[in-house]
Each structure stands twice: as structure tokens, then as C-alpha cells.
N, C-alpha and C positions, 0 to 999 in steps of 0.2 A: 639450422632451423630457419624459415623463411621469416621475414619480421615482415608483418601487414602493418601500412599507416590509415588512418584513420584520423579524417580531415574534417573540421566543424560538423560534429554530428552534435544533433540535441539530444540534451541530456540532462538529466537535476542529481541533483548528489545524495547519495542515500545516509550516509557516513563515512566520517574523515577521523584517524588517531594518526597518534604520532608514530613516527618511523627513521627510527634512529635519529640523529642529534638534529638535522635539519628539515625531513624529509615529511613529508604527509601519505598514508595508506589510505587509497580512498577507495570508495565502493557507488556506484553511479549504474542509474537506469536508464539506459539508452532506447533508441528509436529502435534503429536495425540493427543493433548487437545485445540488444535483451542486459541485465547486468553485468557490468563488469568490474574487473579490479585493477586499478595501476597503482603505480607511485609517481606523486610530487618530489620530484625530487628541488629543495633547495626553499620550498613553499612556507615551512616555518621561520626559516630566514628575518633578521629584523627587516630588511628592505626588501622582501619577495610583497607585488603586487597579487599575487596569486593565494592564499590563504582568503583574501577578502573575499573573494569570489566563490573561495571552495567550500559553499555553503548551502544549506539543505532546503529548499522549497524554494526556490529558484531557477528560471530556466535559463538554460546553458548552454552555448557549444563549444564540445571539449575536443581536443585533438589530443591522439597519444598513437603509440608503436605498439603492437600486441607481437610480441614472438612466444609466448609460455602462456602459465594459468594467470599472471600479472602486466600489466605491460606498463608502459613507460608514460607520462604524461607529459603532452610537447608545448598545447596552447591551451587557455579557458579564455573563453569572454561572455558577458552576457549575453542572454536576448530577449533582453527584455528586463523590465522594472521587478524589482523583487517583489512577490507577493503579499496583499496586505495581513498576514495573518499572523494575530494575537491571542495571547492569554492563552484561556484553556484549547482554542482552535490550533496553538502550537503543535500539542501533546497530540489532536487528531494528526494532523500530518508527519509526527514523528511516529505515530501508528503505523499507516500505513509502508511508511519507509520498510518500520520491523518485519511489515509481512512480506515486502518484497525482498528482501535481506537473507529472511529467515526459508522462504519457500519458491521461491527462482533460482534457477542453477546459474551460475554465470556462463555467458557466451550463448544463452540461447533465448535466442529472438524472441519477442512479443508485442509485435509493431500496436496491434491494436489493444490489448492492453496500458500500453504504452501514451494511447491517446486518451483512455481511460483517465490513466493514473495523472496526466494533465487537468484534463477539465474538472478533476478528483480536486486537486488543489486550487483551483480560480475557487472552487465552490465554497470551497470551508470559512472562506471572510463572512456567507452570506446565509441567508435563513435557510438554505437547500443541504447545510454541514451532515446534520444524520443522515437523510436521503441520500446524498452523494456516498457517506462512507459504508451505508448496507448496497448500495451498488458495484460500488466497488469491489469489497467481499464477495459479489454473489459471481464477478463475471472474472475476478480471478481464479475460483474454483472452477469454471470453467473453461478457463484458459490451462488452467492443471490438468484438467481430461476427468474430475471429479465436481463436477456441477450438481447443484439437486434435479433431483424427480418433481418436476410439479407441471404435469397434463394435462390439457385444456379439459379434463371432464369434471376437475374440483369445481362440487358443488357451494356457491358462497355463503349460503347459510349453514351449511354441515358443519362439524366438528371433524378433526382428522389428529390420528398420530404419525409424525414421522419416524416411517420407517426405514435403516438404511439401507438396505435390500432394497425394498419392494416401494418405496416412495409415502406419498400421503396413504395412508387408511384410515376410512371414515371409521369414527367410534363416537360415544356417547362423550359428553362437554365432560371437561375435566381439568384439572391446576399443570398438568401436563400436553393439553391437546391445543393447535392450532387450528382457528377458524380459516372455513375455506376461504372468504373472503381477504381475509391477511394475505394468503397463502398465492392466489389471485394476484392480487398487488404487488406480490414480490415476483411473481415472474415475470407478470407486464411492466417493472421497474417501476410503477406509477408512486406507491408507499407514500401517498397523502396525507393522509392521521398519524397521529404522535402512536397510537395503537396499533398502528401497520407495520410501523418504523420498531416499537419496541417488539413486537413478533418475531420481527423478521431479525433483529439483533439475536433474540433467543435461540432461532434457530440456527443462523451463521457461525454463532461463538461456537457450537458443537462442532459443526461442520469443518473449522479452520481447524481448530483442535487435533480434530480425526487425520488433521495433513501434517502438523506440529507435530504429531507421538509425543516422544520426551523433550520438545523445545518448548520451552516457556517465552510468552510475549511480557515483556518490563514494562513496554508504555504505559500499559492500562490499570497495572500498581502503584507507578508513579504518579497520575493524575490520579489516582485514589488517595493515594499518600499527601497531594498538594491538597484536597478537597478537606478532606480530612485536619489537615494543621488549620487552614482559613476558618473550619469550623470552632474549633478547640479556642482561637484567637475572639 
């Protein structure tokens, strides 16, 4: 079998567990090879400098050997300052990881996605965190080849149901219909209003779902679960 190397590519680490007594399983979004999976080998080591590094919202270049569905992991170093993100903007970026985890194949590319899912995390330190993450959502579904229907003829004061066939259809305002204006804003990515942002969340969480079938996302119970005890406290 041919072993390809693969030389300081950027990358950030999506998740890392243990493998066998010393080794690290890691799972990493690259530029030009879309996600992939190696092994550290030697990385949990009490003296391996590598574990520090093999960490999630961070940008990377990682070097490794691919000869199978795993390959081998040869260098990491950074590039770059770890990003500043705290608190509950953790659990967004552990979000996102789950979705590329969960709905990317490994080994196949998504360069521009890729630059996406970057400037995704500069954003979450700053007031742009919801905006950035229904962005996100909207152009990975359309990096999947299942993007929404939404046509320059939604009208913005209309009401609309989405539908997944046939896209928006106007109907009369209701606890389940989206304004066309919302609707507007989420294709033009603009989502200014905390009311555009919350739409446009209603209508994405269906939509990822629809790609998910039977995989369930942990992150967004787990920041329920944290919200939830701070409250109780």
C-alpha cells in the first residue's frame, strides 16, 4: 500500500482519546485533506511535548503518513496563539467540532469550508458568536450538497413555511412559520437581530438533524446540563 506524507498542513484538532497505554486517537480538520484520523503515538507519554499541543481550537500544522483509513502522526506545532475562548463560548466550539466529527467523511476535502470553520472560531471570543455559528450551519449544509431553498423572491414581510421539498411557502403568520425577512437575512448571512439569529437557529437545528438521522449532538445537552446546575446553584 502506498504511504502518502503529509508535511505542515493546517489543521485544528477536533478530538483526541486515549489509545492504548501511551498513544493519543486523534480526529483533525484539515485544509486540503478534509478530516482526518491518525495516531499519536507515544503522545500521552509523561515527557511527550505533543499532548500539549494536541488540542481543540487551536491552529495547527500537523504532519503525519496516511497509508489506510488512519495514518500515523509525525510533527504538530503551532501556528499560532491559542484562541481566546472561554466559558460557555468553549461548549460553541466543541459544537461545532461535533458537527464536523459527526457529518464529514474523512479524507475528503472541504478547503473552503475549512476557512469557514477558522474565522468560525476567531469569532466566538466576540459579540459576532451566534452570527458566526448559524453561518456556519447554513454553508456546511451546503458544503454537504443539502443547503436550504431560500430565492431571491421571499417576500420580507410575508410569513412562510418551510418546506423540505419545495422550500419557503408563503402562508398566513403562525407559532410555526418564518418571516420572510428572517429568512432574507439568513441567506444574505447578514442575521443582525437577535430575531434573525433566533430563526434562523430554528430553522438550522431541523435541517442538521435531517443530516444526523439517528446521531445525536452531546454538546448542546451538555451546555444545558452546565446552565442548568449554575441555575439550581
Amino acid at each position: 500500500m502506498t504511504r502518502a506524507r503529509v508535511q505542515l498542513e493546517p489543521g485544528y484538532i477536533l478530538n483526541a482519546r486515549p489509545y492504548n497505554d501511551t498513544s493519543l486517537l486523534v480526529e483533525a480538520f484539515t485544509r486540503e485533506h478534509g478530516r482526518v484520523g491518525f495516531i499519536a503515538r507515544g503522545a500521552r507519554g509523561a515527557k511527550s511535548k505533543t499532548r500539549a499541543l494536541l488540542q481543540p481550537l487551536q491552529p495547527l500544522l500537523l504532519s503525519w503518513t496516511q497509508s489506510g483509513e488512519l495514518g500515523g502522526l509525525t510533527a504538530v506545532e503551532a501556528a499560532g496563539p491559542p484562541l481566546p475562548i472561554s466559558g460557555e463560548r468553549v461548549f460553541y466550539g466543541w459544537y461545532v467540532n461535533e458537527l464536523v466529527l459527526k457529518l464529514l467523511q474523512r479524507q475528503d476535502p472541504h478547503p473552503g469550508l475549512f476557512e469557514t470553520y477558522a474565522l468560525t472560531l476567531t469569532q466566538l471570543a466576540d459579540a459576532e458568536a451566534e452570527r458566526a455559528l448559524r453561518i456556519f450551519e447554513k454553508r456546511l449544509l451546503d458544503d454537504l450538497g443539502y443547503g436550504l431553498q431560500l430565492p431571491d423572491d421571499i417576500e420580507p414581510e410575508l410569513h412562510y413555511r418551510y418546506d423540505w421539498a419545495e422550500g419557503p411557502v408563503p402562508v398566513p403568520s403562525g407559532p410555526s412559520t418564518f418571516l420572510g425577512a428572517h429568512l432574507i437575512a439568513l441567506a444574505q448571512e447578514t442575521l443582525e437581530s437577535a430575531e434573525a439569529q433566533l430563526q434562523a437557529r430554528r430553522l438550522l437545528k431541523v435541517a442538521i438533524q435531517n443530516q444526523l438521522g439517528s446521531k445525536t449532538l452531546e454538546t448542546p445537552a451538555m451546555l444545558r446540563e452546565l446552565r442548568s446546575s449554575l441555575q439550581v446553584k
